[in-house]
C-alpha positions in Angstrom: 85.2 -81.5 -79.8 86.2 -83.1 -83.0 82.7 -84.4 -84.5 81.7 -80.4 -84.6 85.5 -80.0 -86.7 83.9 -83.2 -88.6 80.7 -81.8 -88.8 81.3 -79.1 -90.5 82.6 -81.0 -93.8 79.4 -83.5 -93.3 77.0 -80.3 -93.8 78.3 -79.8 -97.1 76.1 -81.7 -99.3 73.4 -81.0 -97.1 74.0 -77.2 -97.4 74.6 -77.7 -101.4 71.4 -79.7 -101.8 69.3 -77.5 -99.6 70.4 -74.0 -100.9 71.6 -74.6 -104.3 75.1 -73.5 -103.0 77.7 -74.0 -105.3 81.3 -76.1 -104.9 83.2 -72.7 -103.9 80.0 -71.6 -101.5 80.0 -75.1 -99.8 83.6 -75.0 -99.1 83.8 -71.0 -98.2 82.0 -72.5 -95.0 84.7 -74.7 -94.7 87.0 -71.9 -95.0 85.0 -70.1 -92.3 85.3 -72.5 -89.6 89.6 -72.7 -90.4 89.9 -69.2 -91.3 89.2 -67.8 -87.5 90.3 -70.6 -86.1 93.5 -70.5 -87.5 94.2 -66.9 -86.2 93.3 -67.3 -83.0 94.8 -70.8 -82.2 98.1 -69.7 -81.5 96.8 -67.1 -79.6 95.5 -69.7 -77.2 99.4 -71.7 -77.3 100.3 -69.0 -75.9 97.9 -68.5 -73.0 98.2 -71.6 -71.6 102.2 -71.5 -72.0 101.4 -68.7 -69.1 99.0 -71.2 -67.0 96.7 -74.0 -67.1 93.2 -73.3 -68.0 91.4 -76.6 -67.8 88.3 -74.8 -67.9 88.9 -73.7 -71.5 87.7 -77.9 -72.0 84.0 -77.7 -71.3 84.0 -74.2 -72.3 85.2 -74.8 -75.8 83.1 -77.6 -76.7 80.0 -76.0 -75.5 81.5 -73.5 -78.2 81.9 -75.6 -80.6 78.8 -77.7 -80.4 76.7 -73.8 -80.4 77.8 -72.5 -83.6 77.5 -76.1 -85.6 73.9 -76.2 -84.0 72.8 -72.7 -85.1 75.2 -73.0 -88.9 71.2 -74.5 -90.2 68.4 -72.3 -88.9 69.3 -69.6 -91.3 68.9 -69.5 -95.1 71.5 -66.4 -94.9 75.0 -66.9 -96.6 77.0 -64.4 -94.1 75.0 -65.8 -90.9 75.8 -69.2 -91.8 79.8 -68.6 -92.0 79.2 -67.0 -88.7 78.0 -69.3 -86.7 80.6 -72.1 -88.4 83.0 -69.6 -87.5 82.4 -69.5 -84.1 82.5 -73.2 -83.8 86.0 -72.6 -85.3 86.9 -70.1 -82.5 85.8 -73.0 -80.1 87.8 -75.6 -82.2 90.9 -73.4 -81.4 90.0 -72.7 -77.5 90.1 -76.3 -76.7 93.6 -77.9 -79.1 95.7 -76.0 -76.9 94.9 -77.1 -73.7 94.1 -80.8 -74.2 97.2 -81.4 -76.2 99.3 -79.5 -73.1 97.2 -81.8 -70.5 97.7 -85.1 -72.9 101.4 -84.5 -72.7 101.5 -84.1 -68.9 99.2 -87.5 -68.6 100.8 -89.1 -71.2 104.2 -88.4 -70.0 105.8 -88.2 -73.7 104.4 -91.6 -74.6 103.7 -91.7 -77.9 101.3 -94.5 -77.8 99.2 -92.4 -74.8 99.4 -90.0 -77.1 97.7 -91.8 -80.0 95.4 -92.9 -77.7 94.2 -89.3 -76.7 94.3 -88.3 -80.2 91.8 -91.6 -81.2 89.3 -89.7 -79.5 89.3 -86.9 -81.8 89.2 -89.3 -84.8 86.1 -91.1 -83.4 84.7 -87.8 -83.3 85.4 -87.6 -86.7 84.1 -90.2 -87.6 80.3 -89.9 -85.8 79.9 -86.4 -87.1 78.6 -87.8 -91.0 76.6 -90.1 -88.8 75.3 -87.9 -86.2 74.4 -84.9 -89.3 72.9 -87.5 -91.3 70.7 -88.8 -88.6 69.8 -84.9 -87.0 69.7 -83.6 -90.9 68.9 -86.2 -92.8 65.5 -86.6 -91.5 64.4 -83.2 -91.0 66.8 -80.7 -93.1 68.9 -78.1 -91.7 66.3 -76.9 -89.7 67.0 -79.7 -87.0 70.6 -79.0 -86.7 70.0 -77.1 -83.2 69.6 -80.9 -82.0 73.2 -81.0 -83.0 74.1 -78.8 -79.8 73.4 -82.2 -77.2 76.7 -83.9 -77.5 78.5 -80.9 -76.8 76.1 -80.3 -73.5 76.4 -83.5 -72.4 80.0 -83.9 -73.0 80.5 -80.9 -70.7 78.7 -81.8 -67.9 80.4 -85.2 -67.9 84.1 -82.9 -68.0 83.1 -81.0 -64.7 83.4 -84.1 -62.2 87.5 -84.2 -63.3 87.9 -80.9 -63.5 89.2 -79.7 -60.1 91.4 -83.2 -59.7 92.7 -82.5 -63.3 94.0 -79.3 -62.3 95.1 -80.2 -58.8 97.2 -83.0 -61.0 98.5 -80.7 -63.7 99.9 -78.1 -60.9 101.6 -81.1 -58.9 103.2 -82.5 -62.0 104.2 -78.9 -62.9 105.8 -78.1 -59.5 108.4 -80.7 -59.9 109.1 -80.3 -64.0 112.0 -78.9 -64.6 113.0 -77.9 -69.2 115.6 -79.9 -70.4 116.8 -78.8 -74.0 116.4 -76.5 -76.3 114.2 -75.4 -79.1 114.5 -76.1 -82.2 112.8 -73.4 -84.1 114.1 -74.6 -87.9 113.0 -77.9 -87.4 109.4 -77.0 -86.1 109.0 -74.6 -89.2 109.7 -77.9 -91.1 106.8 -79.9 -89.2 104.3 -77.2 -89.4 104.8 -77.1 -93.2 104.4 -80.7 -93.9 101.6 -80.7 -91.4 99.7 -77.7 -93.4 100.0 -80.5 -96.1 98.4 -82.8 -94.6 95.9 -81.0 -93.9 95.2 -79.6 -97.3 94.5 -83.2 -98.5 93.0 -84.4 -95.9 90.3 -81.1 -95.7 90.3 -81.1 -99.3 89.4 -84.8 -99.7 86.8 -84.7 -96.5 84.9 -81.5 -98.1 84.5 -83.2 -101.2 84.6 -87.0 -101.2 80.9 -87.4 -100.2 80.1 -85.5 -103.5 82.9 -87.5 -105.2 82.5 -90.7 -104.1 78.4 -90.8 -105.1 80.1 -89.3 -108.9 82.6 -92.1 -108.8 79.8 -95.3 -107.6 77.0 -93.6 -109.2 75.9 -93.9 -105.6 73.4 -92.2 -103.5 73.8 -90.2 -100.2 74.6 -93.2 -98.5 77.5 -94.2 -100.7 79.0 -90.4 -99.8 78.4 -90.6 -96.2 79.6 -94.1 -96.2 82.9 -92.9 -98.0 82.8 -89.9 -95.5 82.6 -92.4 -92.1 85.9 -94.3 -94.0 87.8 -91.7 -94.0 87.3 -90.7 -90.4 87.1 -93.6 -89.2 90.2 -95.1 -91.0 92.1 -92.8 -88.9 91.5 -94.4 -85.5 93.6 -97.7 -86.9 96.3 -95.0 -88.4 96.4 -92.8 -85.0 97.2 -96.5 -83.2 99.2 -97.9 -85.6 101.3 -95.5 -85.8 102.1 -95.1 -81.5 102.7 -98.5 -82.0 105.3 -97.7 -85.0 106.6 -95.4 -83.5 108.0 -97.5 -80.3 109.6 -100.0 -82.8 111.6 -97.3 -85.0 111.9 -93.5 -84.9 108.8 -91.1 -85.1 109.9 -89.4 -87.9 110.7 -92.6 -90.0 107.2 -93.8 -89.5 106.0 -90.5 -90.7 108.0 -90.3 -93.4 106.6 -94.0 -94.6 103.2 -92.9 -94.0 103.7 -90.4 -96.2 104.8 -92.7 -98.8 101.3 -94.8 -98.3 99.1 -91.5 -98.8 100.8 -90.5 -102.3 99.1 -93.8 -103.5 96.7 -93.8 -101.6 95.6 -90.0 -102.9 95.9 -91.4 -106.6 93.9 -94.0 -106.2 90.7 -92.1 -104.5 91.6 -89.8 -107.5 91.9 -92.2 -110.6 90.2 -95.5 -109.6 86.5 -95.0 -110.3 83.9 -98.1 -108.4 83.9 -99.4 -105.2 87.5 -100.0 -105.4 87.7 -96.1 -104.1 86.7 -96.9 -100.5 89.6 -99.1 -100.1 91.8 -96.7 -101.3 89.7 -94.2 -98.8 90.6 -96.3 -96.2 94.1 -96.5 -97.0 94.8 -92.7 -97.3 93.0 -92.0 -93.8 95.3 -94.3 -92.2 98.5 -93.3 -94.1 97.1 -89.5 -93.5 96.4 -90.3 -89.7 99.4 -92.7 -89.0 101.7 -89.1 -88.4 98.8 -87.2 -86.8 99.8 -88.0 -83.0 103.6 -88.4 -83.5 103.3 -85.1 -85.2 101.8 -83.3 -82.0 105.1 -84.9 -79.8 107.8 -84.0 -82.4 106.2 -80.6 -82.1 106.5 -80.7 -78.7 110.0 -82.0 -78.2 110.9 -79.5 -80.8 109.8 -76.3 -78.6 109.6 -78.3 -75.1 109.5 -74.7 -73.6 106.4 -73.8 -75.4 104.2 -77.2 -75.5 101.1 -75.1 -75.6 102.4 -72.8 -78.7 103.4 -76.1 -79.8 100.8 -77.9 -79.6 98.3 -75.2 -81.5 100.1 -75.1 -84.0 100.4 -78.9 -84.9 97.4 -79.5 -83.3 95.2 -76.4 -84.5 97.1 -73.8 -86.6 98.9 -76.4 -89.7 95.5 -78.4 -89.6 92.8 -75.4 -90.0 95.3 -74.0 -92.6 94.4 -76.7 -94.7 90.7 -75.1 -94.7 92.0 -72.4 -96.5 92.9 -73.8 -99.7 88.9 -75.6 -99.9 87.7 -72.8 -101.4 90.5 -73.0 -104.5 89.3 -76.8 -105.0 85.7 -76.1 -104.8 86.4 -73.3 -108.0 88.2 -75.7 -109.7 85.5 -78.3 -109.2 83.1 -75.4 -110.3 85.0 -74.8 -113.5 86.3 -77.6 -114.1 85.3 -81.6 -112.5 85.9 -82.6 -108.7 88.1 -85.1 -110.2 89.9 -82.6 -111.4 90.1 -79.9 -108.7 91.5 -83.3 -106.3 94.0 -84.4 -108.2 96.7 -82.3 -107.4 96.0 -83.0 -104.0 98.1 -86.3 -104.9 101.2 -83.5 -104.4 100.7 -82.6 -100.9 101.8 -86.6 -98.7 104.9 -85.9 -101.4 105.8 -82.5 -100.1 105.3 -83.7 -96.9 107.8 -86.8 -97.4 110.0 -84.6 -98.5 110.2 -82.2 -95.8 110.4 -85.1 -93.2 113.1 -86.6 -94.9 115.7 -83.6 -93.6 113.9 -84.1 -90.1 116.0 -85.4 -87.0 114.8 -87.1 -84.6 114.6 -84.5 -81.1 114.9 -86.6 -77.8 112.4 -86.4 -75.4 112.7 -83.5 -72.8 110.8 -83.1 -69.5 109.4 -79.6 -69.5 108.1 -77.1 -67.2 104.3 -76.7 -67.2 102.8 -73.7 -66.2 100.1 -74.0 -63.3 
């Protein structure tokens, strides 16, 4: 599901060198595809709070996959945020779900829990690859092609479907909710998460475009800079599991935090090919709190994984969409390197906000089947 979330910020230049759109009409699509999504996603928390709905998995991605694929047949403005808009709707369908399945899997693990969240960042990381090769090639017109890995992807989900669920109501028949939520301390995590996510959109709307400004590069040097950043994040999901069974959750977070402030001001001031290391360092300290994020959110509300889980998982991140359209003005008006830099803020604000965070022990909690 997450390389058509990817894809959508690896249209952009396509979408800007095709159609002449502008910085603040490339990232309105980006703005599409979080907008709805962002609504709905808690929305869907909710539902499968009530019950599981494993279905929602193949269903979602097909979703997904359809309104990415259909974004590039039409030279209209409006149709275009449609159909990214219902690959956001899609997007927000399947968070839920997964997350509340990961948990029951996982068992509170946090490095399970990076693992299952590695899989979204790999699918971050294919979608420049898999856009350039569909787009690349033959222009927009192609991107139907784009709707294969979300049909095959499905089909492959069916098989585990039924012994998925069987599983999920099992487990669920013998949970019983420990604790109680902690609704101050989640407000906390969803803000520094909506952080996060306004650099990290930000910076993968625009660091294609950037990055070729920067290395006086072509297309390849800002899909290349666009697969780092992606791609960095696998390590950083990993890493910080692993982290995170050596100290606290929230310590590791809060150090990661740390990394990214750097990190951020180094994309945004250091011009060359110095800026892909420092593209590689801010996915992984961006990435290193993404999984450990999606259990504190979950231990802080362990009677509402699901709610939980959309909004860490869906809600906070899509948010970030929002603000793309603000940078891509300011690029407008201004310079990209402009319009980033005060994205160097946002890991700071975060680190703040973690820094008044406890850490919530783990609670066993009662899945709905």
């Amino acid at each position: 599901m997450d390389v058509y979330q990817g894809s959508v910020a690896s249209l952009v230049p396509f979408f800007i060198a095709e159609r002449a759109y502008t910085y603040a009409a490339a990232s309105g699509i980006v703005l599409a595809a979080s907008l709805l999504s962002s609504l709905v996603q808690p929305l869907f928390g909710a539902l499968t709070d009530r019950r599981a709905l494993p279905w929602l998995l193949p269903a979602s991605t097909i979703l997904g996959g359809l309104g990415i694929a259909l974004s590039g047949i039409s030279g209209s403005y409006p149709l275009t945020l449609a159909f990214v808009a219902v690959s956001g709707i899609g997007v927000a369908a399947y968070h839920p779900e997964s997350a509340r399945v990961a948990r029951i899997a996982s068992r509170g693990s946090h490095t399970a829990m990076g693992w299952f969240s590695l899989g979204g960042n790999i699918g971050f990381a294919v979608a420049p690859i898999m856009v350039a090769a569909v787009v690349a090639t033959g222009g927009l017109r192609l991107s139907p092609l784009l709707l294969v890995p979300a049909l095959a992807g499905s089909v492959l989900c069916l098989p585990v479907l039924r012994a998925l669920d069987t599983e999920t109501r099992t487990r669920a028949s013998t949970a019983v909710h420990v604790g109680t939520n902690d609704n101050a301390s989640f407000a906390k995590l969803s803000f520094a998460v909506v952080c996060r996510s306004i650099v990290f959109i930000g910076l993968s709307t625009f660091i294609s475009l950037y990055a070729q400004e920067r290395t006086s590069g072509g297309a390849t040097a800002g899909a290349a800079a666009l697969f780092i950043l992606y791609l960095g994040g696998a390590a950083g999901t990993l890493l910080g599991g692993r982290l995170a069974n050596r100290w606290d959750r929230v310590t590791v977070v809060r150090r990661a935090y740390l990394i990214s402030v750097v990190a951020v001001t180094g994309i945004v001031l250091i011009p060359g090919p110095a800026l892909y290391l420092f593209v590689a360092l801010t996915s992984a300290g961006l990435y290193m709190p993404f999984s450990l994020q999606i259990t504190l959110g979950q231990d802080y509300l362990p009677s509402r994984v699901g709610t939980a889980s959309g909004v860490t998982l869906g809600l906070a991140v899509s948010i970030g969409g929002i603000v793309s359209p603000i940078v891509g003005s300011i690029a407008d008006a201004a310079s990209l390197q402009v319009a980033l830099a005060p994205l160097i803020a946002m890991p700071a604000v975060s680190w703040l906000l973690f820094r008044r965070l406890p850490e919530p022990t783990a609670s066993v909690t009662a899945v709905p089947a």
